[in-house]
C-alpha positions as CSV (number, residue, x, y, z in Angstrom):
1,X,34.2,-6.4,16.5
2,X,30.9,-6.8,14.7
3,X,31.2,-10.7,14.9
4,X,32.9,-11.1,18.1
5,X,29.6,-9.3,19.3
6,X,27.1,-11.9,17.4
7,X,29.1,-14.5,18.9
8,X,29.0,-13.6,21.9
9,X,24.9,-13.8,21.7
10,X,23.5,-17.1,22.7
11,X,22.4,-19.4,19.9
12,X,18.7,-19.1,20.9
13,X,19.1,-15.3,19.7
14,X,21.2,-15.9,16.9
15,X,18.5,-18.1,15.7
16,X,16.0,-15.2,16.2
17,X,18.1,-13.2,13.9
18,X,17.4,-15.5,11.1
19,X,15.1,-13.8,8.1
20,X,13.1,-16.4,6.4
21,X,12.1,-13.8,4.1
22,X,15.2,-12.2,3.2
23,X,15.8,-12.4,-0.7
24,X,18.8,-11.3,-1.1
25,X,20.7,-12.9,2.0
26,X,20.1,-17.0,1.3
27,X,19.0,-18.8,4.8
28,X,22.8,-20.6,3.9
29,X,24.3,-17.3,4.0
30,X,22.7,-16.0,7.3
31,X,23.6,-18.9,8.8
32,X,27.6,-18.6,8.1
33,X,26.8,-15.3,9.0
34,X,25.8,-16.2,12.5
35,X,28.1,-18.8,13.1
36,X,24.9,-21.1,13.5
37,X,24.9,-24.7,11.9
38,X,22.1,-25.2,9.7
39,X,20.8,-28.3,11.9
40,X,21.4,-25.9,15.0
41,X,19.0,-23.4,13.2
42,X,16.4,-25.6,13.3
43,X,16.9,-27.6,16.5
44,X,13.6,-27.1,18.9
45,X,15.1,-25.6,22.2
46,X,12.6,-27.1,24.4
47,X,13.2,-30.4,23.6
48,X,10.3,-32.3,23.4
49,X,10.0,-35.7,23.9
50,X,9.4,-38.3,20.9
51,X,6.8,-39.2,22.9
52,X,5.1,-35.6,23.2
53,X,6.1,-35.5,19.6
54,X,3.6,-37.9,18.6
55,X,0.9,-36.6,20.5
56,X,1.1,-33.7,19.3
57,X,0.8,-35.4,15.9
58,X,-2.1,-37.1,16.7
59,X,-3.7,-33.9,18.3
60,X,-2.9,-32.2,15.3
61,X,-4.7,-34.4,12.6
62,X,-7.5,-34.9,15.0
63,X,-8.2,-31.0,15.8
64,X,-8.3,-30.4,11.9
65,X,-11.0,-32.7,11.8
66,X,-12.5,-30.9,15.2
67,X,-11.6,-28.1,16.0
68,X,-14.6,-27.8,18.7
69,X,-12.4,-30.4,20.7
70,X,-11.0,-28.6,24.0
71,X,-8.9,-30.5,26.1
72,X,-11.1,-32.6,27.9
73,X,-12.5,-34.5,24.7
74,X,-8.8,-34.4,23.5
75,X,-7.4,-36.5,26.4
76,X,-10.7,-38.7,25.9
77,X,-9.7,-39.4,22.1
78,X,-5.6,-39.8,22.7
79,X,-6.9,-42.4,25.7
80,X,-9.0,-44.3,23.0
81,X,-6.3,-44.7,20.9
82,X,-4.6,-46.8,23.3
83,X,-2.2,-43.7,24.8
84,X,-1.7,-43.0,28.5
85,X,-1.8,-39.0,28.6
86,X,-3.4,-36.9,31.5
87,X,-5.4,-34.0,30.4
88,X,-2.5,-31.6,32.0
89,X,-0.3,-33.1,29.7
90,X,-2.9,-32.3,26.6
91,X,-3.3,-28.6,27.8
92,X,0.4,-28.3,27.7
93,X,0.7,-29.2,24.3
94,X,-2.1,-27.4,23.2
95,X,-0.7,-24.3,24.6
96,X,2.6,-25.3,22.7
97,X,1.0,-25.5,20.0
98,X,-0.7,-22.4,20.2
99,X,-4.5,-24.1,19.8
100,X,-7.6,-23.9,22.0
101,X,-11.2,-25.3,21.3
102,X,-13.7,-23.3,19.3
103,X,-17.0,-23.0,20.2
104,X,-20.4,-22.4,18.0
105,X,-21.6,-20.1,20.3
106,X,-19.8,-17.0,22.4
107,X,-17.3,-18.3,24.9
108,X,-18.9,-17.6,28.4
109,X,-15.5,-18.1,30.4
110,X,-13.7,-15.3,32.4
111,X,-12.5,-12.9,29.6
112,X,-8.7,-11.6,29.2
113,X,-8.1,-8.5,30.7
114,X,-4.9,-8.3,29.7
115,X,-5.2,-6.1,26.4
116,X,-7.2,-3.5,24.9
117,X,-10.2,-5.3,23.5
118,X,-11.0,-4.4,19.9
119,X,-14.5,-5.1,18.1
120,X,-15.2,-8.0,15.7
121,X,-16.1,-5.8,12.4
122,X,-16.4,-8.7,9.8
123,X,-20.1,-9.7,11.1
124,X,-22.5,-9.1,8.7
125,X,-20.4,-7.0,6.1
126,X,-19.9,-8.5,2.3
127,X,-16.7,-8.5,1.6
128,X,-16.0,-7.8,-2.3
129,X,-13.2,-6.2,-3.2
130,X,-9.0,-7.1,-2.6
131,X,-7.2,-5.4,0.4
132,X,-10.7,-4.9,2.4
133,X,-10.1,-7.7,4.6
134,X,-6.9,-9.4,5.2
135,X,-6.6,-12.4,8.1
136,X,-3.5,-13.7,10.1
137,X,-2.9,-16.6,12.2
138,X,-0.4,-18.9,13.3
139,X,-0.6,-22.5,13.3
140,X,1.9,-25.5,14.1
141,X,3.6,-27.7,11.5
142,X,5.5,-31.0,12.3
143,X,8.5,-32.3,11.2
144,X,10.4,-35.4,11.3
145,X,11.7,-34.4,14.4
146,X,10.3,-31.3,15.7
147,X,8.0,-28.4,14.8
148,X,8.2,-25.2,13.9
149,X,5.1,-22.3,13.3
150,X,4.2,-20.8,10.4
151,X,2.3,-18.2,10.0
152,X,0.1,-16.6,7.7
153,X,-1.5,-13.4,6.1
154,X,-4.5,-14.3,3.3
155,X,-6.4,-11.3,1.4
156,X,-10.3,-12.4,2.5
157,X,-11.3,-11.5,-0.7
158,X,-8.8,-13.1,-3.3
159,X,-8.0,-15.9,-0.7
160,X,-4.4,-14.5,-2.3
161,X,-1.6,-15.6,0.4
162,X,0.0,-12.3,0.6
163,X,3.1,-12.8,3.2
164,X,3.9,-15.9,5.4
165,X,6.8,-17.2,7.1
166,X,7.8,-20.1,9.6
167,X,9.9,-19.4,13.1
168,X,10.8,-22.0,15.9
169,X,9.1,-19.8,18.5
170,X,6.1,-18.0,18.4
171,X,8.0,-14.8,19.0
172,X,6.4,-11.3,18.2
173,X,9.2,-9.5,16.4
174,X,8.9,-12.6,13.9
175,X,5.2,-11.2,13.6
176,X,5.7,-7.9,13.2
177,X,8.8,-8.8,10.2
178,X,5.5,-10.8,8.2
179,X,3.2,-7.8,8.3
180,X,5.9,-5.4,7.6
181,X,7.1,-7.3,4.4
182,X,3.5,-7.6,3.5
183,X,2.9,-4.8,3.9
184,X,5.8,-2.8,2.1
185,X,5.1,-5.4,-0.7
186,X,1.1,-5.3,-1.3
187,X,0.0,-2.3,0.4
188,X,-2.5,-1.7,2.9
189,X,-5.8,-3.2,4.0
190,X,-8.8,-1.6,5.2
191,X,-9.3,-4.0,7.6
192,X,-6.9,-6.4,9.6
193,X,-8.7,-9.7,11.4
194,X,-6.8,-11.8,13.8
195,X,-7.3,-13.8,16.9
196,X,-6.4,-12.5,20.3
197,X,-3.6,-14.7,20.4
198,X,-0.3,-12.7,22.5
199,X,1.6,-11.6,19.2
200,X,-1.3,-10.3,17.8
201,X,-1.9,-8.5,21.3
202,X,1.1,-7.3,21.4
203,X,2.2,-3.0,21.5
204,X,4.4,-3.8,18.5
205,X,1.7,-4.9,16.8
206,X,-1.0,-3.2,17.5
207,X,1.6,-0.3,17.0
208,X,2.2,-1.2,13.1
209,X,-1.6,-1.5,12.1
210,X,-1.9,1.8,14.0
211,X,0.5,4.0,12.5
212,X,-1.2,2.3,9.3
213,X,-4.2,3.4,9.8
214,X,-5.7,0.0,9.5
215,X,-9.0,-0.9,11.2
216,X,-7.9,-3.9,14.0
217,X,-10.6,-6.3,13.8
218,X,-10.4,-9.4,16.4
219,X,-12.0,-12.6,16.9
220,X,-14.3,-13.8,19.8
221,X,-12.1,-16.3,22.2
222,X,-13.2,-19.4,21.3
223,X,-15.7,-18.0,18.5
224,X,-16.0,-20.8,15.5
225,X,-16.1,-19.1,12.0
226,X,-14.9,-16.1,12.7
227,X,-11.5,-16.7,11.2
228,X,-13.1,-19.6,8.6
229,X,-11.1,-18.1,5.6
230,X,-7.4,-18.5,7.4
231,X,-8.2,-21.9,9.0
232,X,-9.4,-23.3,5.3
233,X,-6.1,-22.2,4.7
234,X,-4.4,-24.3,7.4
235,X,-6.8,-27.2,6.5
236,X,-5.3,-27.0,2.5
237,X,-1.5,-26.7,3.5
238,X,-1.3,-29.8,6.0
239,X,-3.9,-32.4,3.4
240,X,-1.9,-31.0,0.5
241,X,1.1,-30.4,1.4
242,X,2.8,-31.5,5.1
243,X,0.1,-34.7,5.7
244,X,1.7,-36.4,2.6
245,X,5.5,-35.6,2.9
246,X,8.0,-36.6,5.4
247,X,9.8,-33.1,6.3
248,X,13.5,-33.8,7.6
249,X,14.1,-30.2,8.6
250,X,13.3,-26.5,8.5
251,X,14.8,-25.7,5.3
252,X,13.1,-28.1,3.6
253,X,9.5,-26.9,5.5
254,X,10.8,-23.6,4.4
255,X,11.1,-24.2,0.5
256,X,8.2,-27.1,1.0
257,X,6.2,-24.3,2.2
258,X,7.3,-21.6,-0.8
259,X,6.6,-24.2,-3.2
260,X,2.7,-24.8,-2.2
261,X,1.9,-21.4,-1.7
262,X,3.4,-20.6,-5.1
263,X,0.6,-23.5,-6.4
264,X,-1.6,-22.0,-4.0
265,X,-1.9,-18.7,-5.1
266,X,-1.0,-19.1,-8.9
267,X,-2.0,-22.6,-10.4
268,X,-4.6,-24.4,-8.0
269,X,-8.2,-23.6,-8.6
270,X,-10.6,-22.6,-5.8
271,X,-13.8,-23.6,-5.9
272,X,-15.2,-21.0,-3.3
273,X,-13.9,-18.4,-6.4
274,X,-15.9,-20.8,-9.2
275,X,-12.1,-21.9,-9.5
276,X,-10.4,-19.5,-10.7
277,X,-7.0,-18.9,-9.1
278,X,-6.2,-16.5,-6.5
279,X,-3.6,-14.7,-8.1
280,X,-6.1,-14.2,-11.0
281,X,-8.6,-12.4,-8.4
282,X,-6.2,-10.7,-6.6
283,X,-4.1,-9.4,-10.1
284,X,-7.5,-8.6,-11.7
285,X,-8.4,-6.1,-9.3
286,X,-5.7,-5.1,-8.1
């Protein structure tokens, strides 16, 4: 009965069922499991182009590089390179992507109504001590053929990577399963920093750092710097680790992605921390 019911669920839910995390189910298992191939898994349902592909390639090296770049100077770069792209098409993909322009100064556009707006609290406060301050984002990763998203929690601090995962949607249960784990495994912060993106918005999540107790701290739109320590985070995992490798498919991005964090945290030197490793911080004081 059980797996006539998962059967009976489309694939695009089965795939939702999938937990990157889980350590004692294998992603092999889960996908017997589910009746789902392991190429179906990581299939991108929207189907994007090769074309779009490689723009969003191209957008994505560029915007590491500038990240103040909005649409406009996007489309204006893409069209020097020789592409024909409309800025419509640009602030598709940049909304696919889940990316928008940063700005040195306050964003003075219309604001978003559509949640409860929550301070900034990391403005002029030292942070000095592990589980103070963690961060969260979410950021796109290519493949060979397709994407996925991974996302991200850092302890401010340590610069300790303290839960991540990766998801073919940007979906906020997948969200809420991160924080959870990192949560049930590290402990609690005093403080939780995020953009406003949706899945941070969300009453699910809002909901979890609540019942918590954890301060919800939020970004300016469009504010530059005020989630630095997350995006040098993005910045080291594409130069060091998905820049230089051709990734076929999601289970290699998966244990591509376990494997540099692993050197992330425990073996590379940092030298914001006079390098010493993040796990050494992080253990030390913990």
């Amino acid at each position: 009965m059980v797996k006539k019911k998962v059967v009976e669920k489309s694939l695009n839910e089965r795939r939702k069922m999938i937990d990157y995390n889980n350590r004692k189910i294998s992603i092999n298992e889960q996908c017997r499991l589910l009746k789902i191939s392991r190429s179906g898994l990581y299939y991108v349902p929207c189907g994007e182009s090769e074309y779009n592909l490689l723009l969003m390639r191209l957008i994505d090296e560029q915007y590491l590089k500038t990240p103040f770049y909005g649409t406009r100077r996007m489309t204006v770069y893409l069209i020097d390179l020789g592409y024909n792209v409309s800025r419509k098409r640009v602030q598709r993909l940049y909304s696919l992507m889940g990316i928008h322009g940063i700005y040195p100064r306050p964003n003075l556009s219309k604001s978003n109504t559509g949640h409860k707006k929550y301070p900034y609290l990391l403005r002029n406060i030292t942070i000095n001590r592990v589980k103070q301050v963690w961060e969260a984002d979410i950021t796109y990763i290519r493949m060979n053929k397709g994407f996925m998203y991974l996302m991200a929690i850092i302890d401010v601090h340590s610069r300790y990577v303290v839960g991540w995962g990766i998801s073919n949607t940007i979906d906020t249960n997948f969200c809420v399963s991160v924080l959870t784990k990192s949560i049930e495994r590290y402990g609690v912060p005093e403080i939780f920093n995020t953009d406003q993106g949706s899945q941070f918005t969300s009453n699910d999540f809002i909901s979890k750092l609540e019942e918590q107790k954890i301060q919800i701290s939020m970004d300016g739109k469009g504010r530059a710097l005020d989630n630095i320590f997350i995006e040098r985070l993005w910045r080291s995992v594409k130069q060091e680790y998905v820049y230089i490798h051709e990734i076929k498919d999601g289970v290699e991005l998966y244990h591509g992605i376990e494997n540099y964090f692993d050197f992330y945290n425990n073996k590379r030197p940092h030298q914001s921390l006079d390098y010493i490793t993040p796990y050494k911080i992080y253990n030390n004081a913990a």
